[in-house]
ZALUM-80825 format. One record per atom (N, C-alpha, C, O): x, y, z. Coordinates in pm, whole numbers, plus 50000, padded with zeros to 5 digits. Atoms other than C-alpha are relative to their C-alpha. Layout:
XYZ...
! end
This chain:
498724998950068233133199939788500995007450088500645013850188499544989549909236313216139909500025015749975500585025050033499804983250018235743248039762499645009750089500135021050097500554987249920233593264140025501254994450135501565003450214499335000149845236033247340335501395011649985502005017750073498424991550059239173267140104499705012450060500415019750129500774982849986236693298240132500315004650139500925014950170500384998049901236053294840458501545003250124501695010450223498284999349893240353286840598500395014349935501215020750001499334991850057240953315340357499625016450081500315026450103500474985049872238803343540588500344999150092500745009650141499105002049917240153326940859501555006750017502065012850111498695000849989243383330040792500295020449995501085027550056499944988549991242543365240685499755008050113500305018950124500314995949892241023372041008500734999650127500865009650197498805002049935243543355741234501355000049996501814993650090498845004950080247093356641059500654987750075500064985050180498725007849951249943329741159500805012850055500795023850000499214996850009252283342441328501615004049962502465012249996498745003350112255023334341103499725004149863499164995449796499894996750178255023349540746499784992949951498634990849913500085012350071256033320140592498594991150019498044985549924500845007949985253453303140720498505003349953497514996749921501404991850015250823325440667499984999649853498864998649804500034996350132251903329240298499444982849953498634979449866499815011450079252103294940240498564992549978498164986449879501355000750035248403290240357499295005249923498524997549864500585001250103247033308940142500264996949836499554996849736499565005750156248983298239847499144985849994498704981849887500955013649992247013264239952499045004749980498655004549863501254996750025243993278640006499345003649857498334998349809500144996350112243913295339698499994990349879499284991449779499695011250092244973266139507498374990249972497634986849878501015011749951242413243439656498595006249922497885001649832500934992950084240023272139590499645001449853498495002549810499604997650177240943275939209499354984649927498494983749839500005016750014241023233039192498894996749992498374989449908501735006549965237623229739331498795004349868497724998449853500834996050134235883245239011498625003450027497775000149944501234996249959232903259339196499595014649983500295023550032499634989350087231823287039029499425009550110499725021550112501264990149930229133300639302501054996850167500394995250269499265002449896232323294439581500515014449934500475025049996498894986250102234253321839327499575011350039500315020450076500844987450022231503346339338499955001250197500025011650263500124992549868231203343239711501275005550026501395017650048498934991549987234823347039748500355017949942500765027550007500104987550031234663375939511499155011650059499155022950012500794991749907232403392339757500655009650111499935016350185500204995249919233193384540068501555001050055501745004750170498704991649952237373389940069499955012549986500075019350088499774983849975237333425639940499425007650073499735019150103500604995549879234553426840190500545000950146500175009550227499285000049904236713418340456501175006650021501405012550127498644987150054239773437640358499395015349997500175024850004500324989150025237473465840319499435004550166499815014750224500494999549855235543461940681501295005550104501195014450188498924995949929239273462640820500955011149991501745016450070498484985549969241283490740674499505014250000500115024950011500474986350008237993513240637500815008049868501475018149894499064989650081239663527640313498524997549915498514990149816501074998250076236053532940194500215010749852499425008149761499574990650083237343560439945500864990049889500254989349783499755006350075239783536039759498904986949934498664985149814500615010050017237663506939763498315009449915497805003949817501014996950099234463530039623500795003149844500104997449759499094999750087237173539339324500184986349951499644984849842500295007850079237703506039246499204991849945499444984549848500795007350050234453492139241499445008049866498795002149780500414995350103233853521238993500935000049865500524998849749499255005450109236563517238782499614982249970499554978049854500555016650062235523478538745498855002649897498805000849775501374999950083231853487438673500545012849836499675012549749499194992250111234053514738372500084987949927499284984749839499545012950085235983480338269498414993149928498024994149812501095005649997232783462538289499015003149858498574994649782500224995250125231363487838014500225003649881499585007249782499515000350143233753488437804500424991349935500824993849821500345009850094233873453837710498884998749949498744992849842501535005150041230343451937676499855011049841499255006749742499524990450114231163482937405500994995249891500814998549774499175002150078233943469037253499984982349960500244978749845500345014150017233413432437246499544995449845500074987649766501124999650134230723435736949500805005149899500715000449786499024995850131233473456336750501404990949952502394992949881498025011849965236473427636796498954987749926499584978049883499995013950033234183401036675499184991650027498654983949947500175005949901232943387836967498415004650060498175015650111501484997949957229043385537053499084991850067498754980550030500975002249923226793380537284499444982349986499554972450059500985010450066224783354337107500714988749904500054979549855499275013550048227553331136944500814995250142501554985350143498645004449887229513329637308498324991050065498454979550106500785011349960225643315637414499614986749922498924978049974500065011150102225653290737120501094988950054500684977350050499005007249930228973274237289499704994850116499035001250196500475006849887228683249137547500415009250120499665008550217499794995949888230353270737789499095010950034498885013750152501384992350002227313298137690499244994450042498654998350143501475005349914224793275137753499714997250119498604999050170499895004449915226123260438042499625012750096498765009950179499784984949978226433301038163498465005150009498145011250111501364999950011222653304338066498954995650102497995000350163500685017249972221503273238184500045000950155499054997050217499795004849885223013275038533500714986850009500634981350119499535011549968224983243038463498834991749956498884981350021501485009449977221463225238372499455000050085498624991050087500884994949889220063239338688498145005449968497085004250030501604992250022216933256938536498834987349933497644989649914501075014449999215213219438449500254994250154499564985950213500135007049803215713208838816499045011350080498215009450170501034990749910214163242638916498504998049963497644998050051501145003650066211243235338676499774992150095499254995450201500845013249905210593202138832499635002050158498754995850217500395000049863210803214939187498835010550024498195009050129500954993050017208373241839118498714992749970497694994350036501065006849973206163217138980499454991550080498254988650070500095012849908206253191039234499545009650108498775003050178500414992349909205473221239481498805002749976498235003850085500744996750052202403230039271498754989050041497574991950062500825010749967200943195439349499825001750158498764997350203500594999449845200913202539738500715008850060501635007050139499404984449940201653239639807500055003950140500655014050177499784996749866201263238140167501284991050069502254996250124498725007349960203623208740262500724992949891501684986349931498575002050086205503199439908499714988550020498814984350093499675014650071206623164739765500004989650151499294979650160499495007549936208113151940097501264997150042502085003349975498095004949973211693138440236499924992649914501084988749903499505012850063211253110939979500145007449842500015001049738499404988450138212233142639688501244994550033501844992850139498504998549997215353135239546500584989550053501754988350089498655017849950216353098639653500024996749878499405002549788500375006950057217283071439454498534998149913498295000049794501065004250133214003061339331498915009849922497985007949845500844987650064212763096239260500425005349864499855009949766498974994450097215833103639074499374993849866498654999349783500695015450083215093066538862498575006049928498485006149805501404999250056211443077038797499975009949890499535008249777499794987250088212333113738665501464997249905501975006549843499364998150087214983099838480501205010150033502105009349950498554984849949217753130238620500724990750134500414992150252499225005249874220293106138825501065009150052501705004950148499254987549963222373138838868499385006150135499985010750232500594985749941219393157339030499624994550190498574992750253500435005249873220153145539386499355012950109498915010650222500974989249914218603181039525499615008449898499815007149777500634985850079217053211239397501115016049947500985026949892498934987650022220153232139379499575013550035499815024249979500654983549947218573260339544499274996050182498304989750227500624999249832217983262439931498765002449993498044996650075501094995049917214993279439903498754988749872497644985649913500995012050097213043253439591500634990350064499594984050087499825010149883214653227139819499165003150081498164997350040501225001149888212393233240079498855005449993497965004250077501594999050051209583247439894498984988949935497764988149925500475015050075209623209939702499904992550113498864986650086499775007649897210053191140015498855003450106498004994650120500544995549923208283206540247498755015149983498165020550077501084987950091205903235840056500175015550097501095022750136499424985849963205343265040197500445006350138500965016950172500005002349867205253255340545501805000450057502395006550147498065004250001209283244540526500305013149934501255017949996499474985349995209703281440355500325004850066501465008950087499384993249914209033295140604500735000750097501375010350139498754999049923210893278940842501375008549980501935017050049498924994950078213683285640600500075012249988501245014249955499694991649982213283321140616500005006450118500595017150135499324992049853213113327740997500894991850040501244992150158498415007449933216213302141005501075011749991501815016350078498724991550049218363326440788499475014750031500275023449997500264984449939216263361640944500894994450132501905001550143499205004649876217923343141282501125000949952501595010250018498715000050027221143340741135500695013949964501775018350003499674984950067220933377340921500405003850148501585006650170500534986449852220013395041305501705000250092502425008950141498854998649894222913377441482501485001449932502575000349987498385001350119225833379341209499985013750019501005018550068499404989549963224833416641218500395007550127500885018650148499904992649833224973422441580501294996750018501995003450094499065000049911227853405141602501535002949909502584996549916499274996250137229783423941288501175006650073502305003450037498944988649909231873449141531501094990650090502324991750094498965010649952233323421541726500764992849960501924991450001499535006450078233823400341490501235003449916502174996149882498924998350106235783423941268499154994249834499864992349735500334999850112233473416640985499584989549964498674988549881499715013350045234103380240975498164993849976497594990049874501495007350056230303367941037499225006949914498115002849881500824990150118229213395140793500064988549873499154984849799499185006650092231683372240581499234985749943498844981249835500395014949993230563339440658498405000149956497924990149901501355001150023226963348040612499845002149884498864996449835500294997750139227313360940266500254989349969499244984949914499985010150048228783328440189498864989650008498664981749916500875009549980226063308940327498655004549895497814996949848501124993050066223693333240140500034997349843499054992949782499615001050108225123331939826499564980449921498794977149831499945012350001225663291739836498684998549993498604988649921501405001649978221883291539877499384998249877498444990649856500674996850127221253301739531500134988649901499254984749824499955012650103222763272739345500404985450042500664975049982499855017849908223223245139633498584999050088497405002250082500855002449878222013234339937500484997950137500414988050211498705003449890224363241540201499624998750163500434996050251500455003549920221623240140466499394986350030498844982250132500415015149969220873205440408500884989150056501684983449981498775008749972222873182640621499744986050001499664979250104500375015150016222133149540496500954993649967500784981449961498785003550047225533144540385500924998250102502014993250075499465006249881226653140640740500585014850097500155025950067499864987349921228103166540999501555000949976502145004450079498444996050041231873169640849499815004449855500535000249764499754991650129230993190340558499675011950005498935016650091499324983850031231903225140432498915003450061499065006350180501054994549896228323234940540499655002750108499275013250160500634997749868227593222840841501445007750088501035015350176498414993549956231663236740968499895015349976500455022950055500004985550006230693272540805498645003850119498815013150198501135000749893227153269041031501114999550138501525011150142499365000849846229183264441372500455006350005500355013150108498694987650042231753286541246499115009350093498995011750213501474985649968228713314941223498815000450131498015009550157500884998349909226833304841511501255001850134500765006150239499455000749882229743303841767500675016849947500235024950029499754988550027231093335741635498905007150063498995010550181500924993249928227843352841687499584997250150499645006450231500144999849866227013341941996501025004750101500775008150217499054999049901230533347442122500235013950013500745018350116500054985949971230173387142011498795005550014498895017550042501624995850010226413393542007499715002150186498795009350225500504997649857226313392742408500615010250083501705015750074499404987049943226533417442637500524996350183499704989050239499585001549864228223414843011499755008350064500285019050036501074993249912225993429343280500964996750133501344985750171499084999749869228133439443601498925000150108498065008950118501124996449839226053432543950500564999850099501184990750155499264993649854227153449544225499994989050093498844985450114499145004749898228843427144482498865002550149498775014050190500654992849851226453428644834501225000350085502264993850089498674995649875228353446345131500224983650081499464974150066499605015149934229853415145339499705007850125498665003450175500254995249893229853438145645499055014849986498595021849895500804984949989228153468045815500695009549969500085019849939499454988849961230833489045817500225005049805500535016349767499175003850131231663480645417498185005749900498105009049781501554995550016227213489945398500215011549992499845018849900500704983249975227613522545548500675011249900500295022149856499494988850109230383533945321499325004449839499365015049776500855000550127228263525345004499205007450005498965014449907501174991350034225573542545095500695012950011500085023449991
! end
């Protein structure tokens, strides 16, 4: 979708400005838009992360920014206090489709079922690449459920436990060099990695079967050329003397 590419121009933009005001404003009035448009709820939550994370990495105003995360978590408790006295409860807002949905994950937690069980049948290498096509979909009846909505039951169904672990020294490779290369960066692959982290939980933004021009694989290059481009270090080697005379002063 475009919600994570919005995410992704929107740290950008935070990271690099325009040099023009106007211009700069006007992007993120897009961005934002696009962001808002796209209706991705687990794009929201990364955004809600990883801007005030980035705003916070840059102005160091650790003192305001601990203040407002505690005044939130305040707000936070005093609806949960006052809510129940207005009316408003818990347990009729999960009776509403937008509760259940809220519950539910969207109907996510029967796709996790099934990929759990389909893992159960061959815990070392999983279902297979042939999870989740066409005629798997057809058989199980779920023509929605074209993945597992979860990176990591995606490749525990597919591939069992063997494809886990790939999957977790892919993203320990990714954690090591996003933080090495946090200082250079300015924060940004701190940024980008929460998004990828996050996205994990209710997609599959490491799966590129959908071709190499989507939001995924563009935040992947993003995060790997970033890190690599601050993660290294430049090693000076002394120059050999050209002459004797250019020898004797060195020594």
């Amino acid at each position: 979708s475009m919600g994570p590419l919005a995410l992704v121009y929107l740290l950008l933009a935070m990271h690099q400005p325009f040099e023009r005001r106007w211009l700069q404003r006007l992007g993120l009035v897009i961005g934002v838009a696009v962001l808002v448009m796209a209706q991705s709820k687990t794009t929201w939550i990364a955004a809600a992360i990883t801007v005030p994370l980035l705003v916070l990495l840059r102005s160091r105003a650790w003192g305001p920014a601990a203040f407002s995360l505690l005044a939130a978590g305040v707000l936070v408790a005093l609806a949960m206090l006052l809510l129940p006295a207005m009316g408003v409860s818990v347990e009729e807002f999960l009776e509403t489709r937008q509760g259940h949905e809220a519950a539910t994950f969207t109907g996510r937690d029967l796709i996790w079922t099934l990929a759990v069980q389909e893992w159960t049948h061959n815990p070392l290498f999983g279902y297979g690449l042939t999870m989740w096509n066409d005629a798997y979909r057809m058989q199980i009846g779920l023509e929605h459920a074209i993945s597992a909505h979860n990176q990591f039951l995606q490749s525990l169904s597919m591939a069992g436990a063997m494809g886990l672990m790939g999957l977790l020294v892919y993203l320990g490779a990714l954690f090591f060099y996003a933080i090495k290369a946090r200082r250079g960066s300015r924060g940004l692959s701190v940024a980008l990695l929460i998004v990828v982290l996050v996205r994990c939980v209710t997609e599959t933004p490491l799966s590129l079967g959908a071709g190499f021009l989507t939001g995924a694989f563009v935040t992947q290059l993003l995060l790997f050329h970033i890190a690599l481009a601050h993660s290294h270090r430049v090693v000076r080697v002394a120059r050999p003397a050209t002459t004797l005379v250019t020898a004797w002063r060195a020594s």
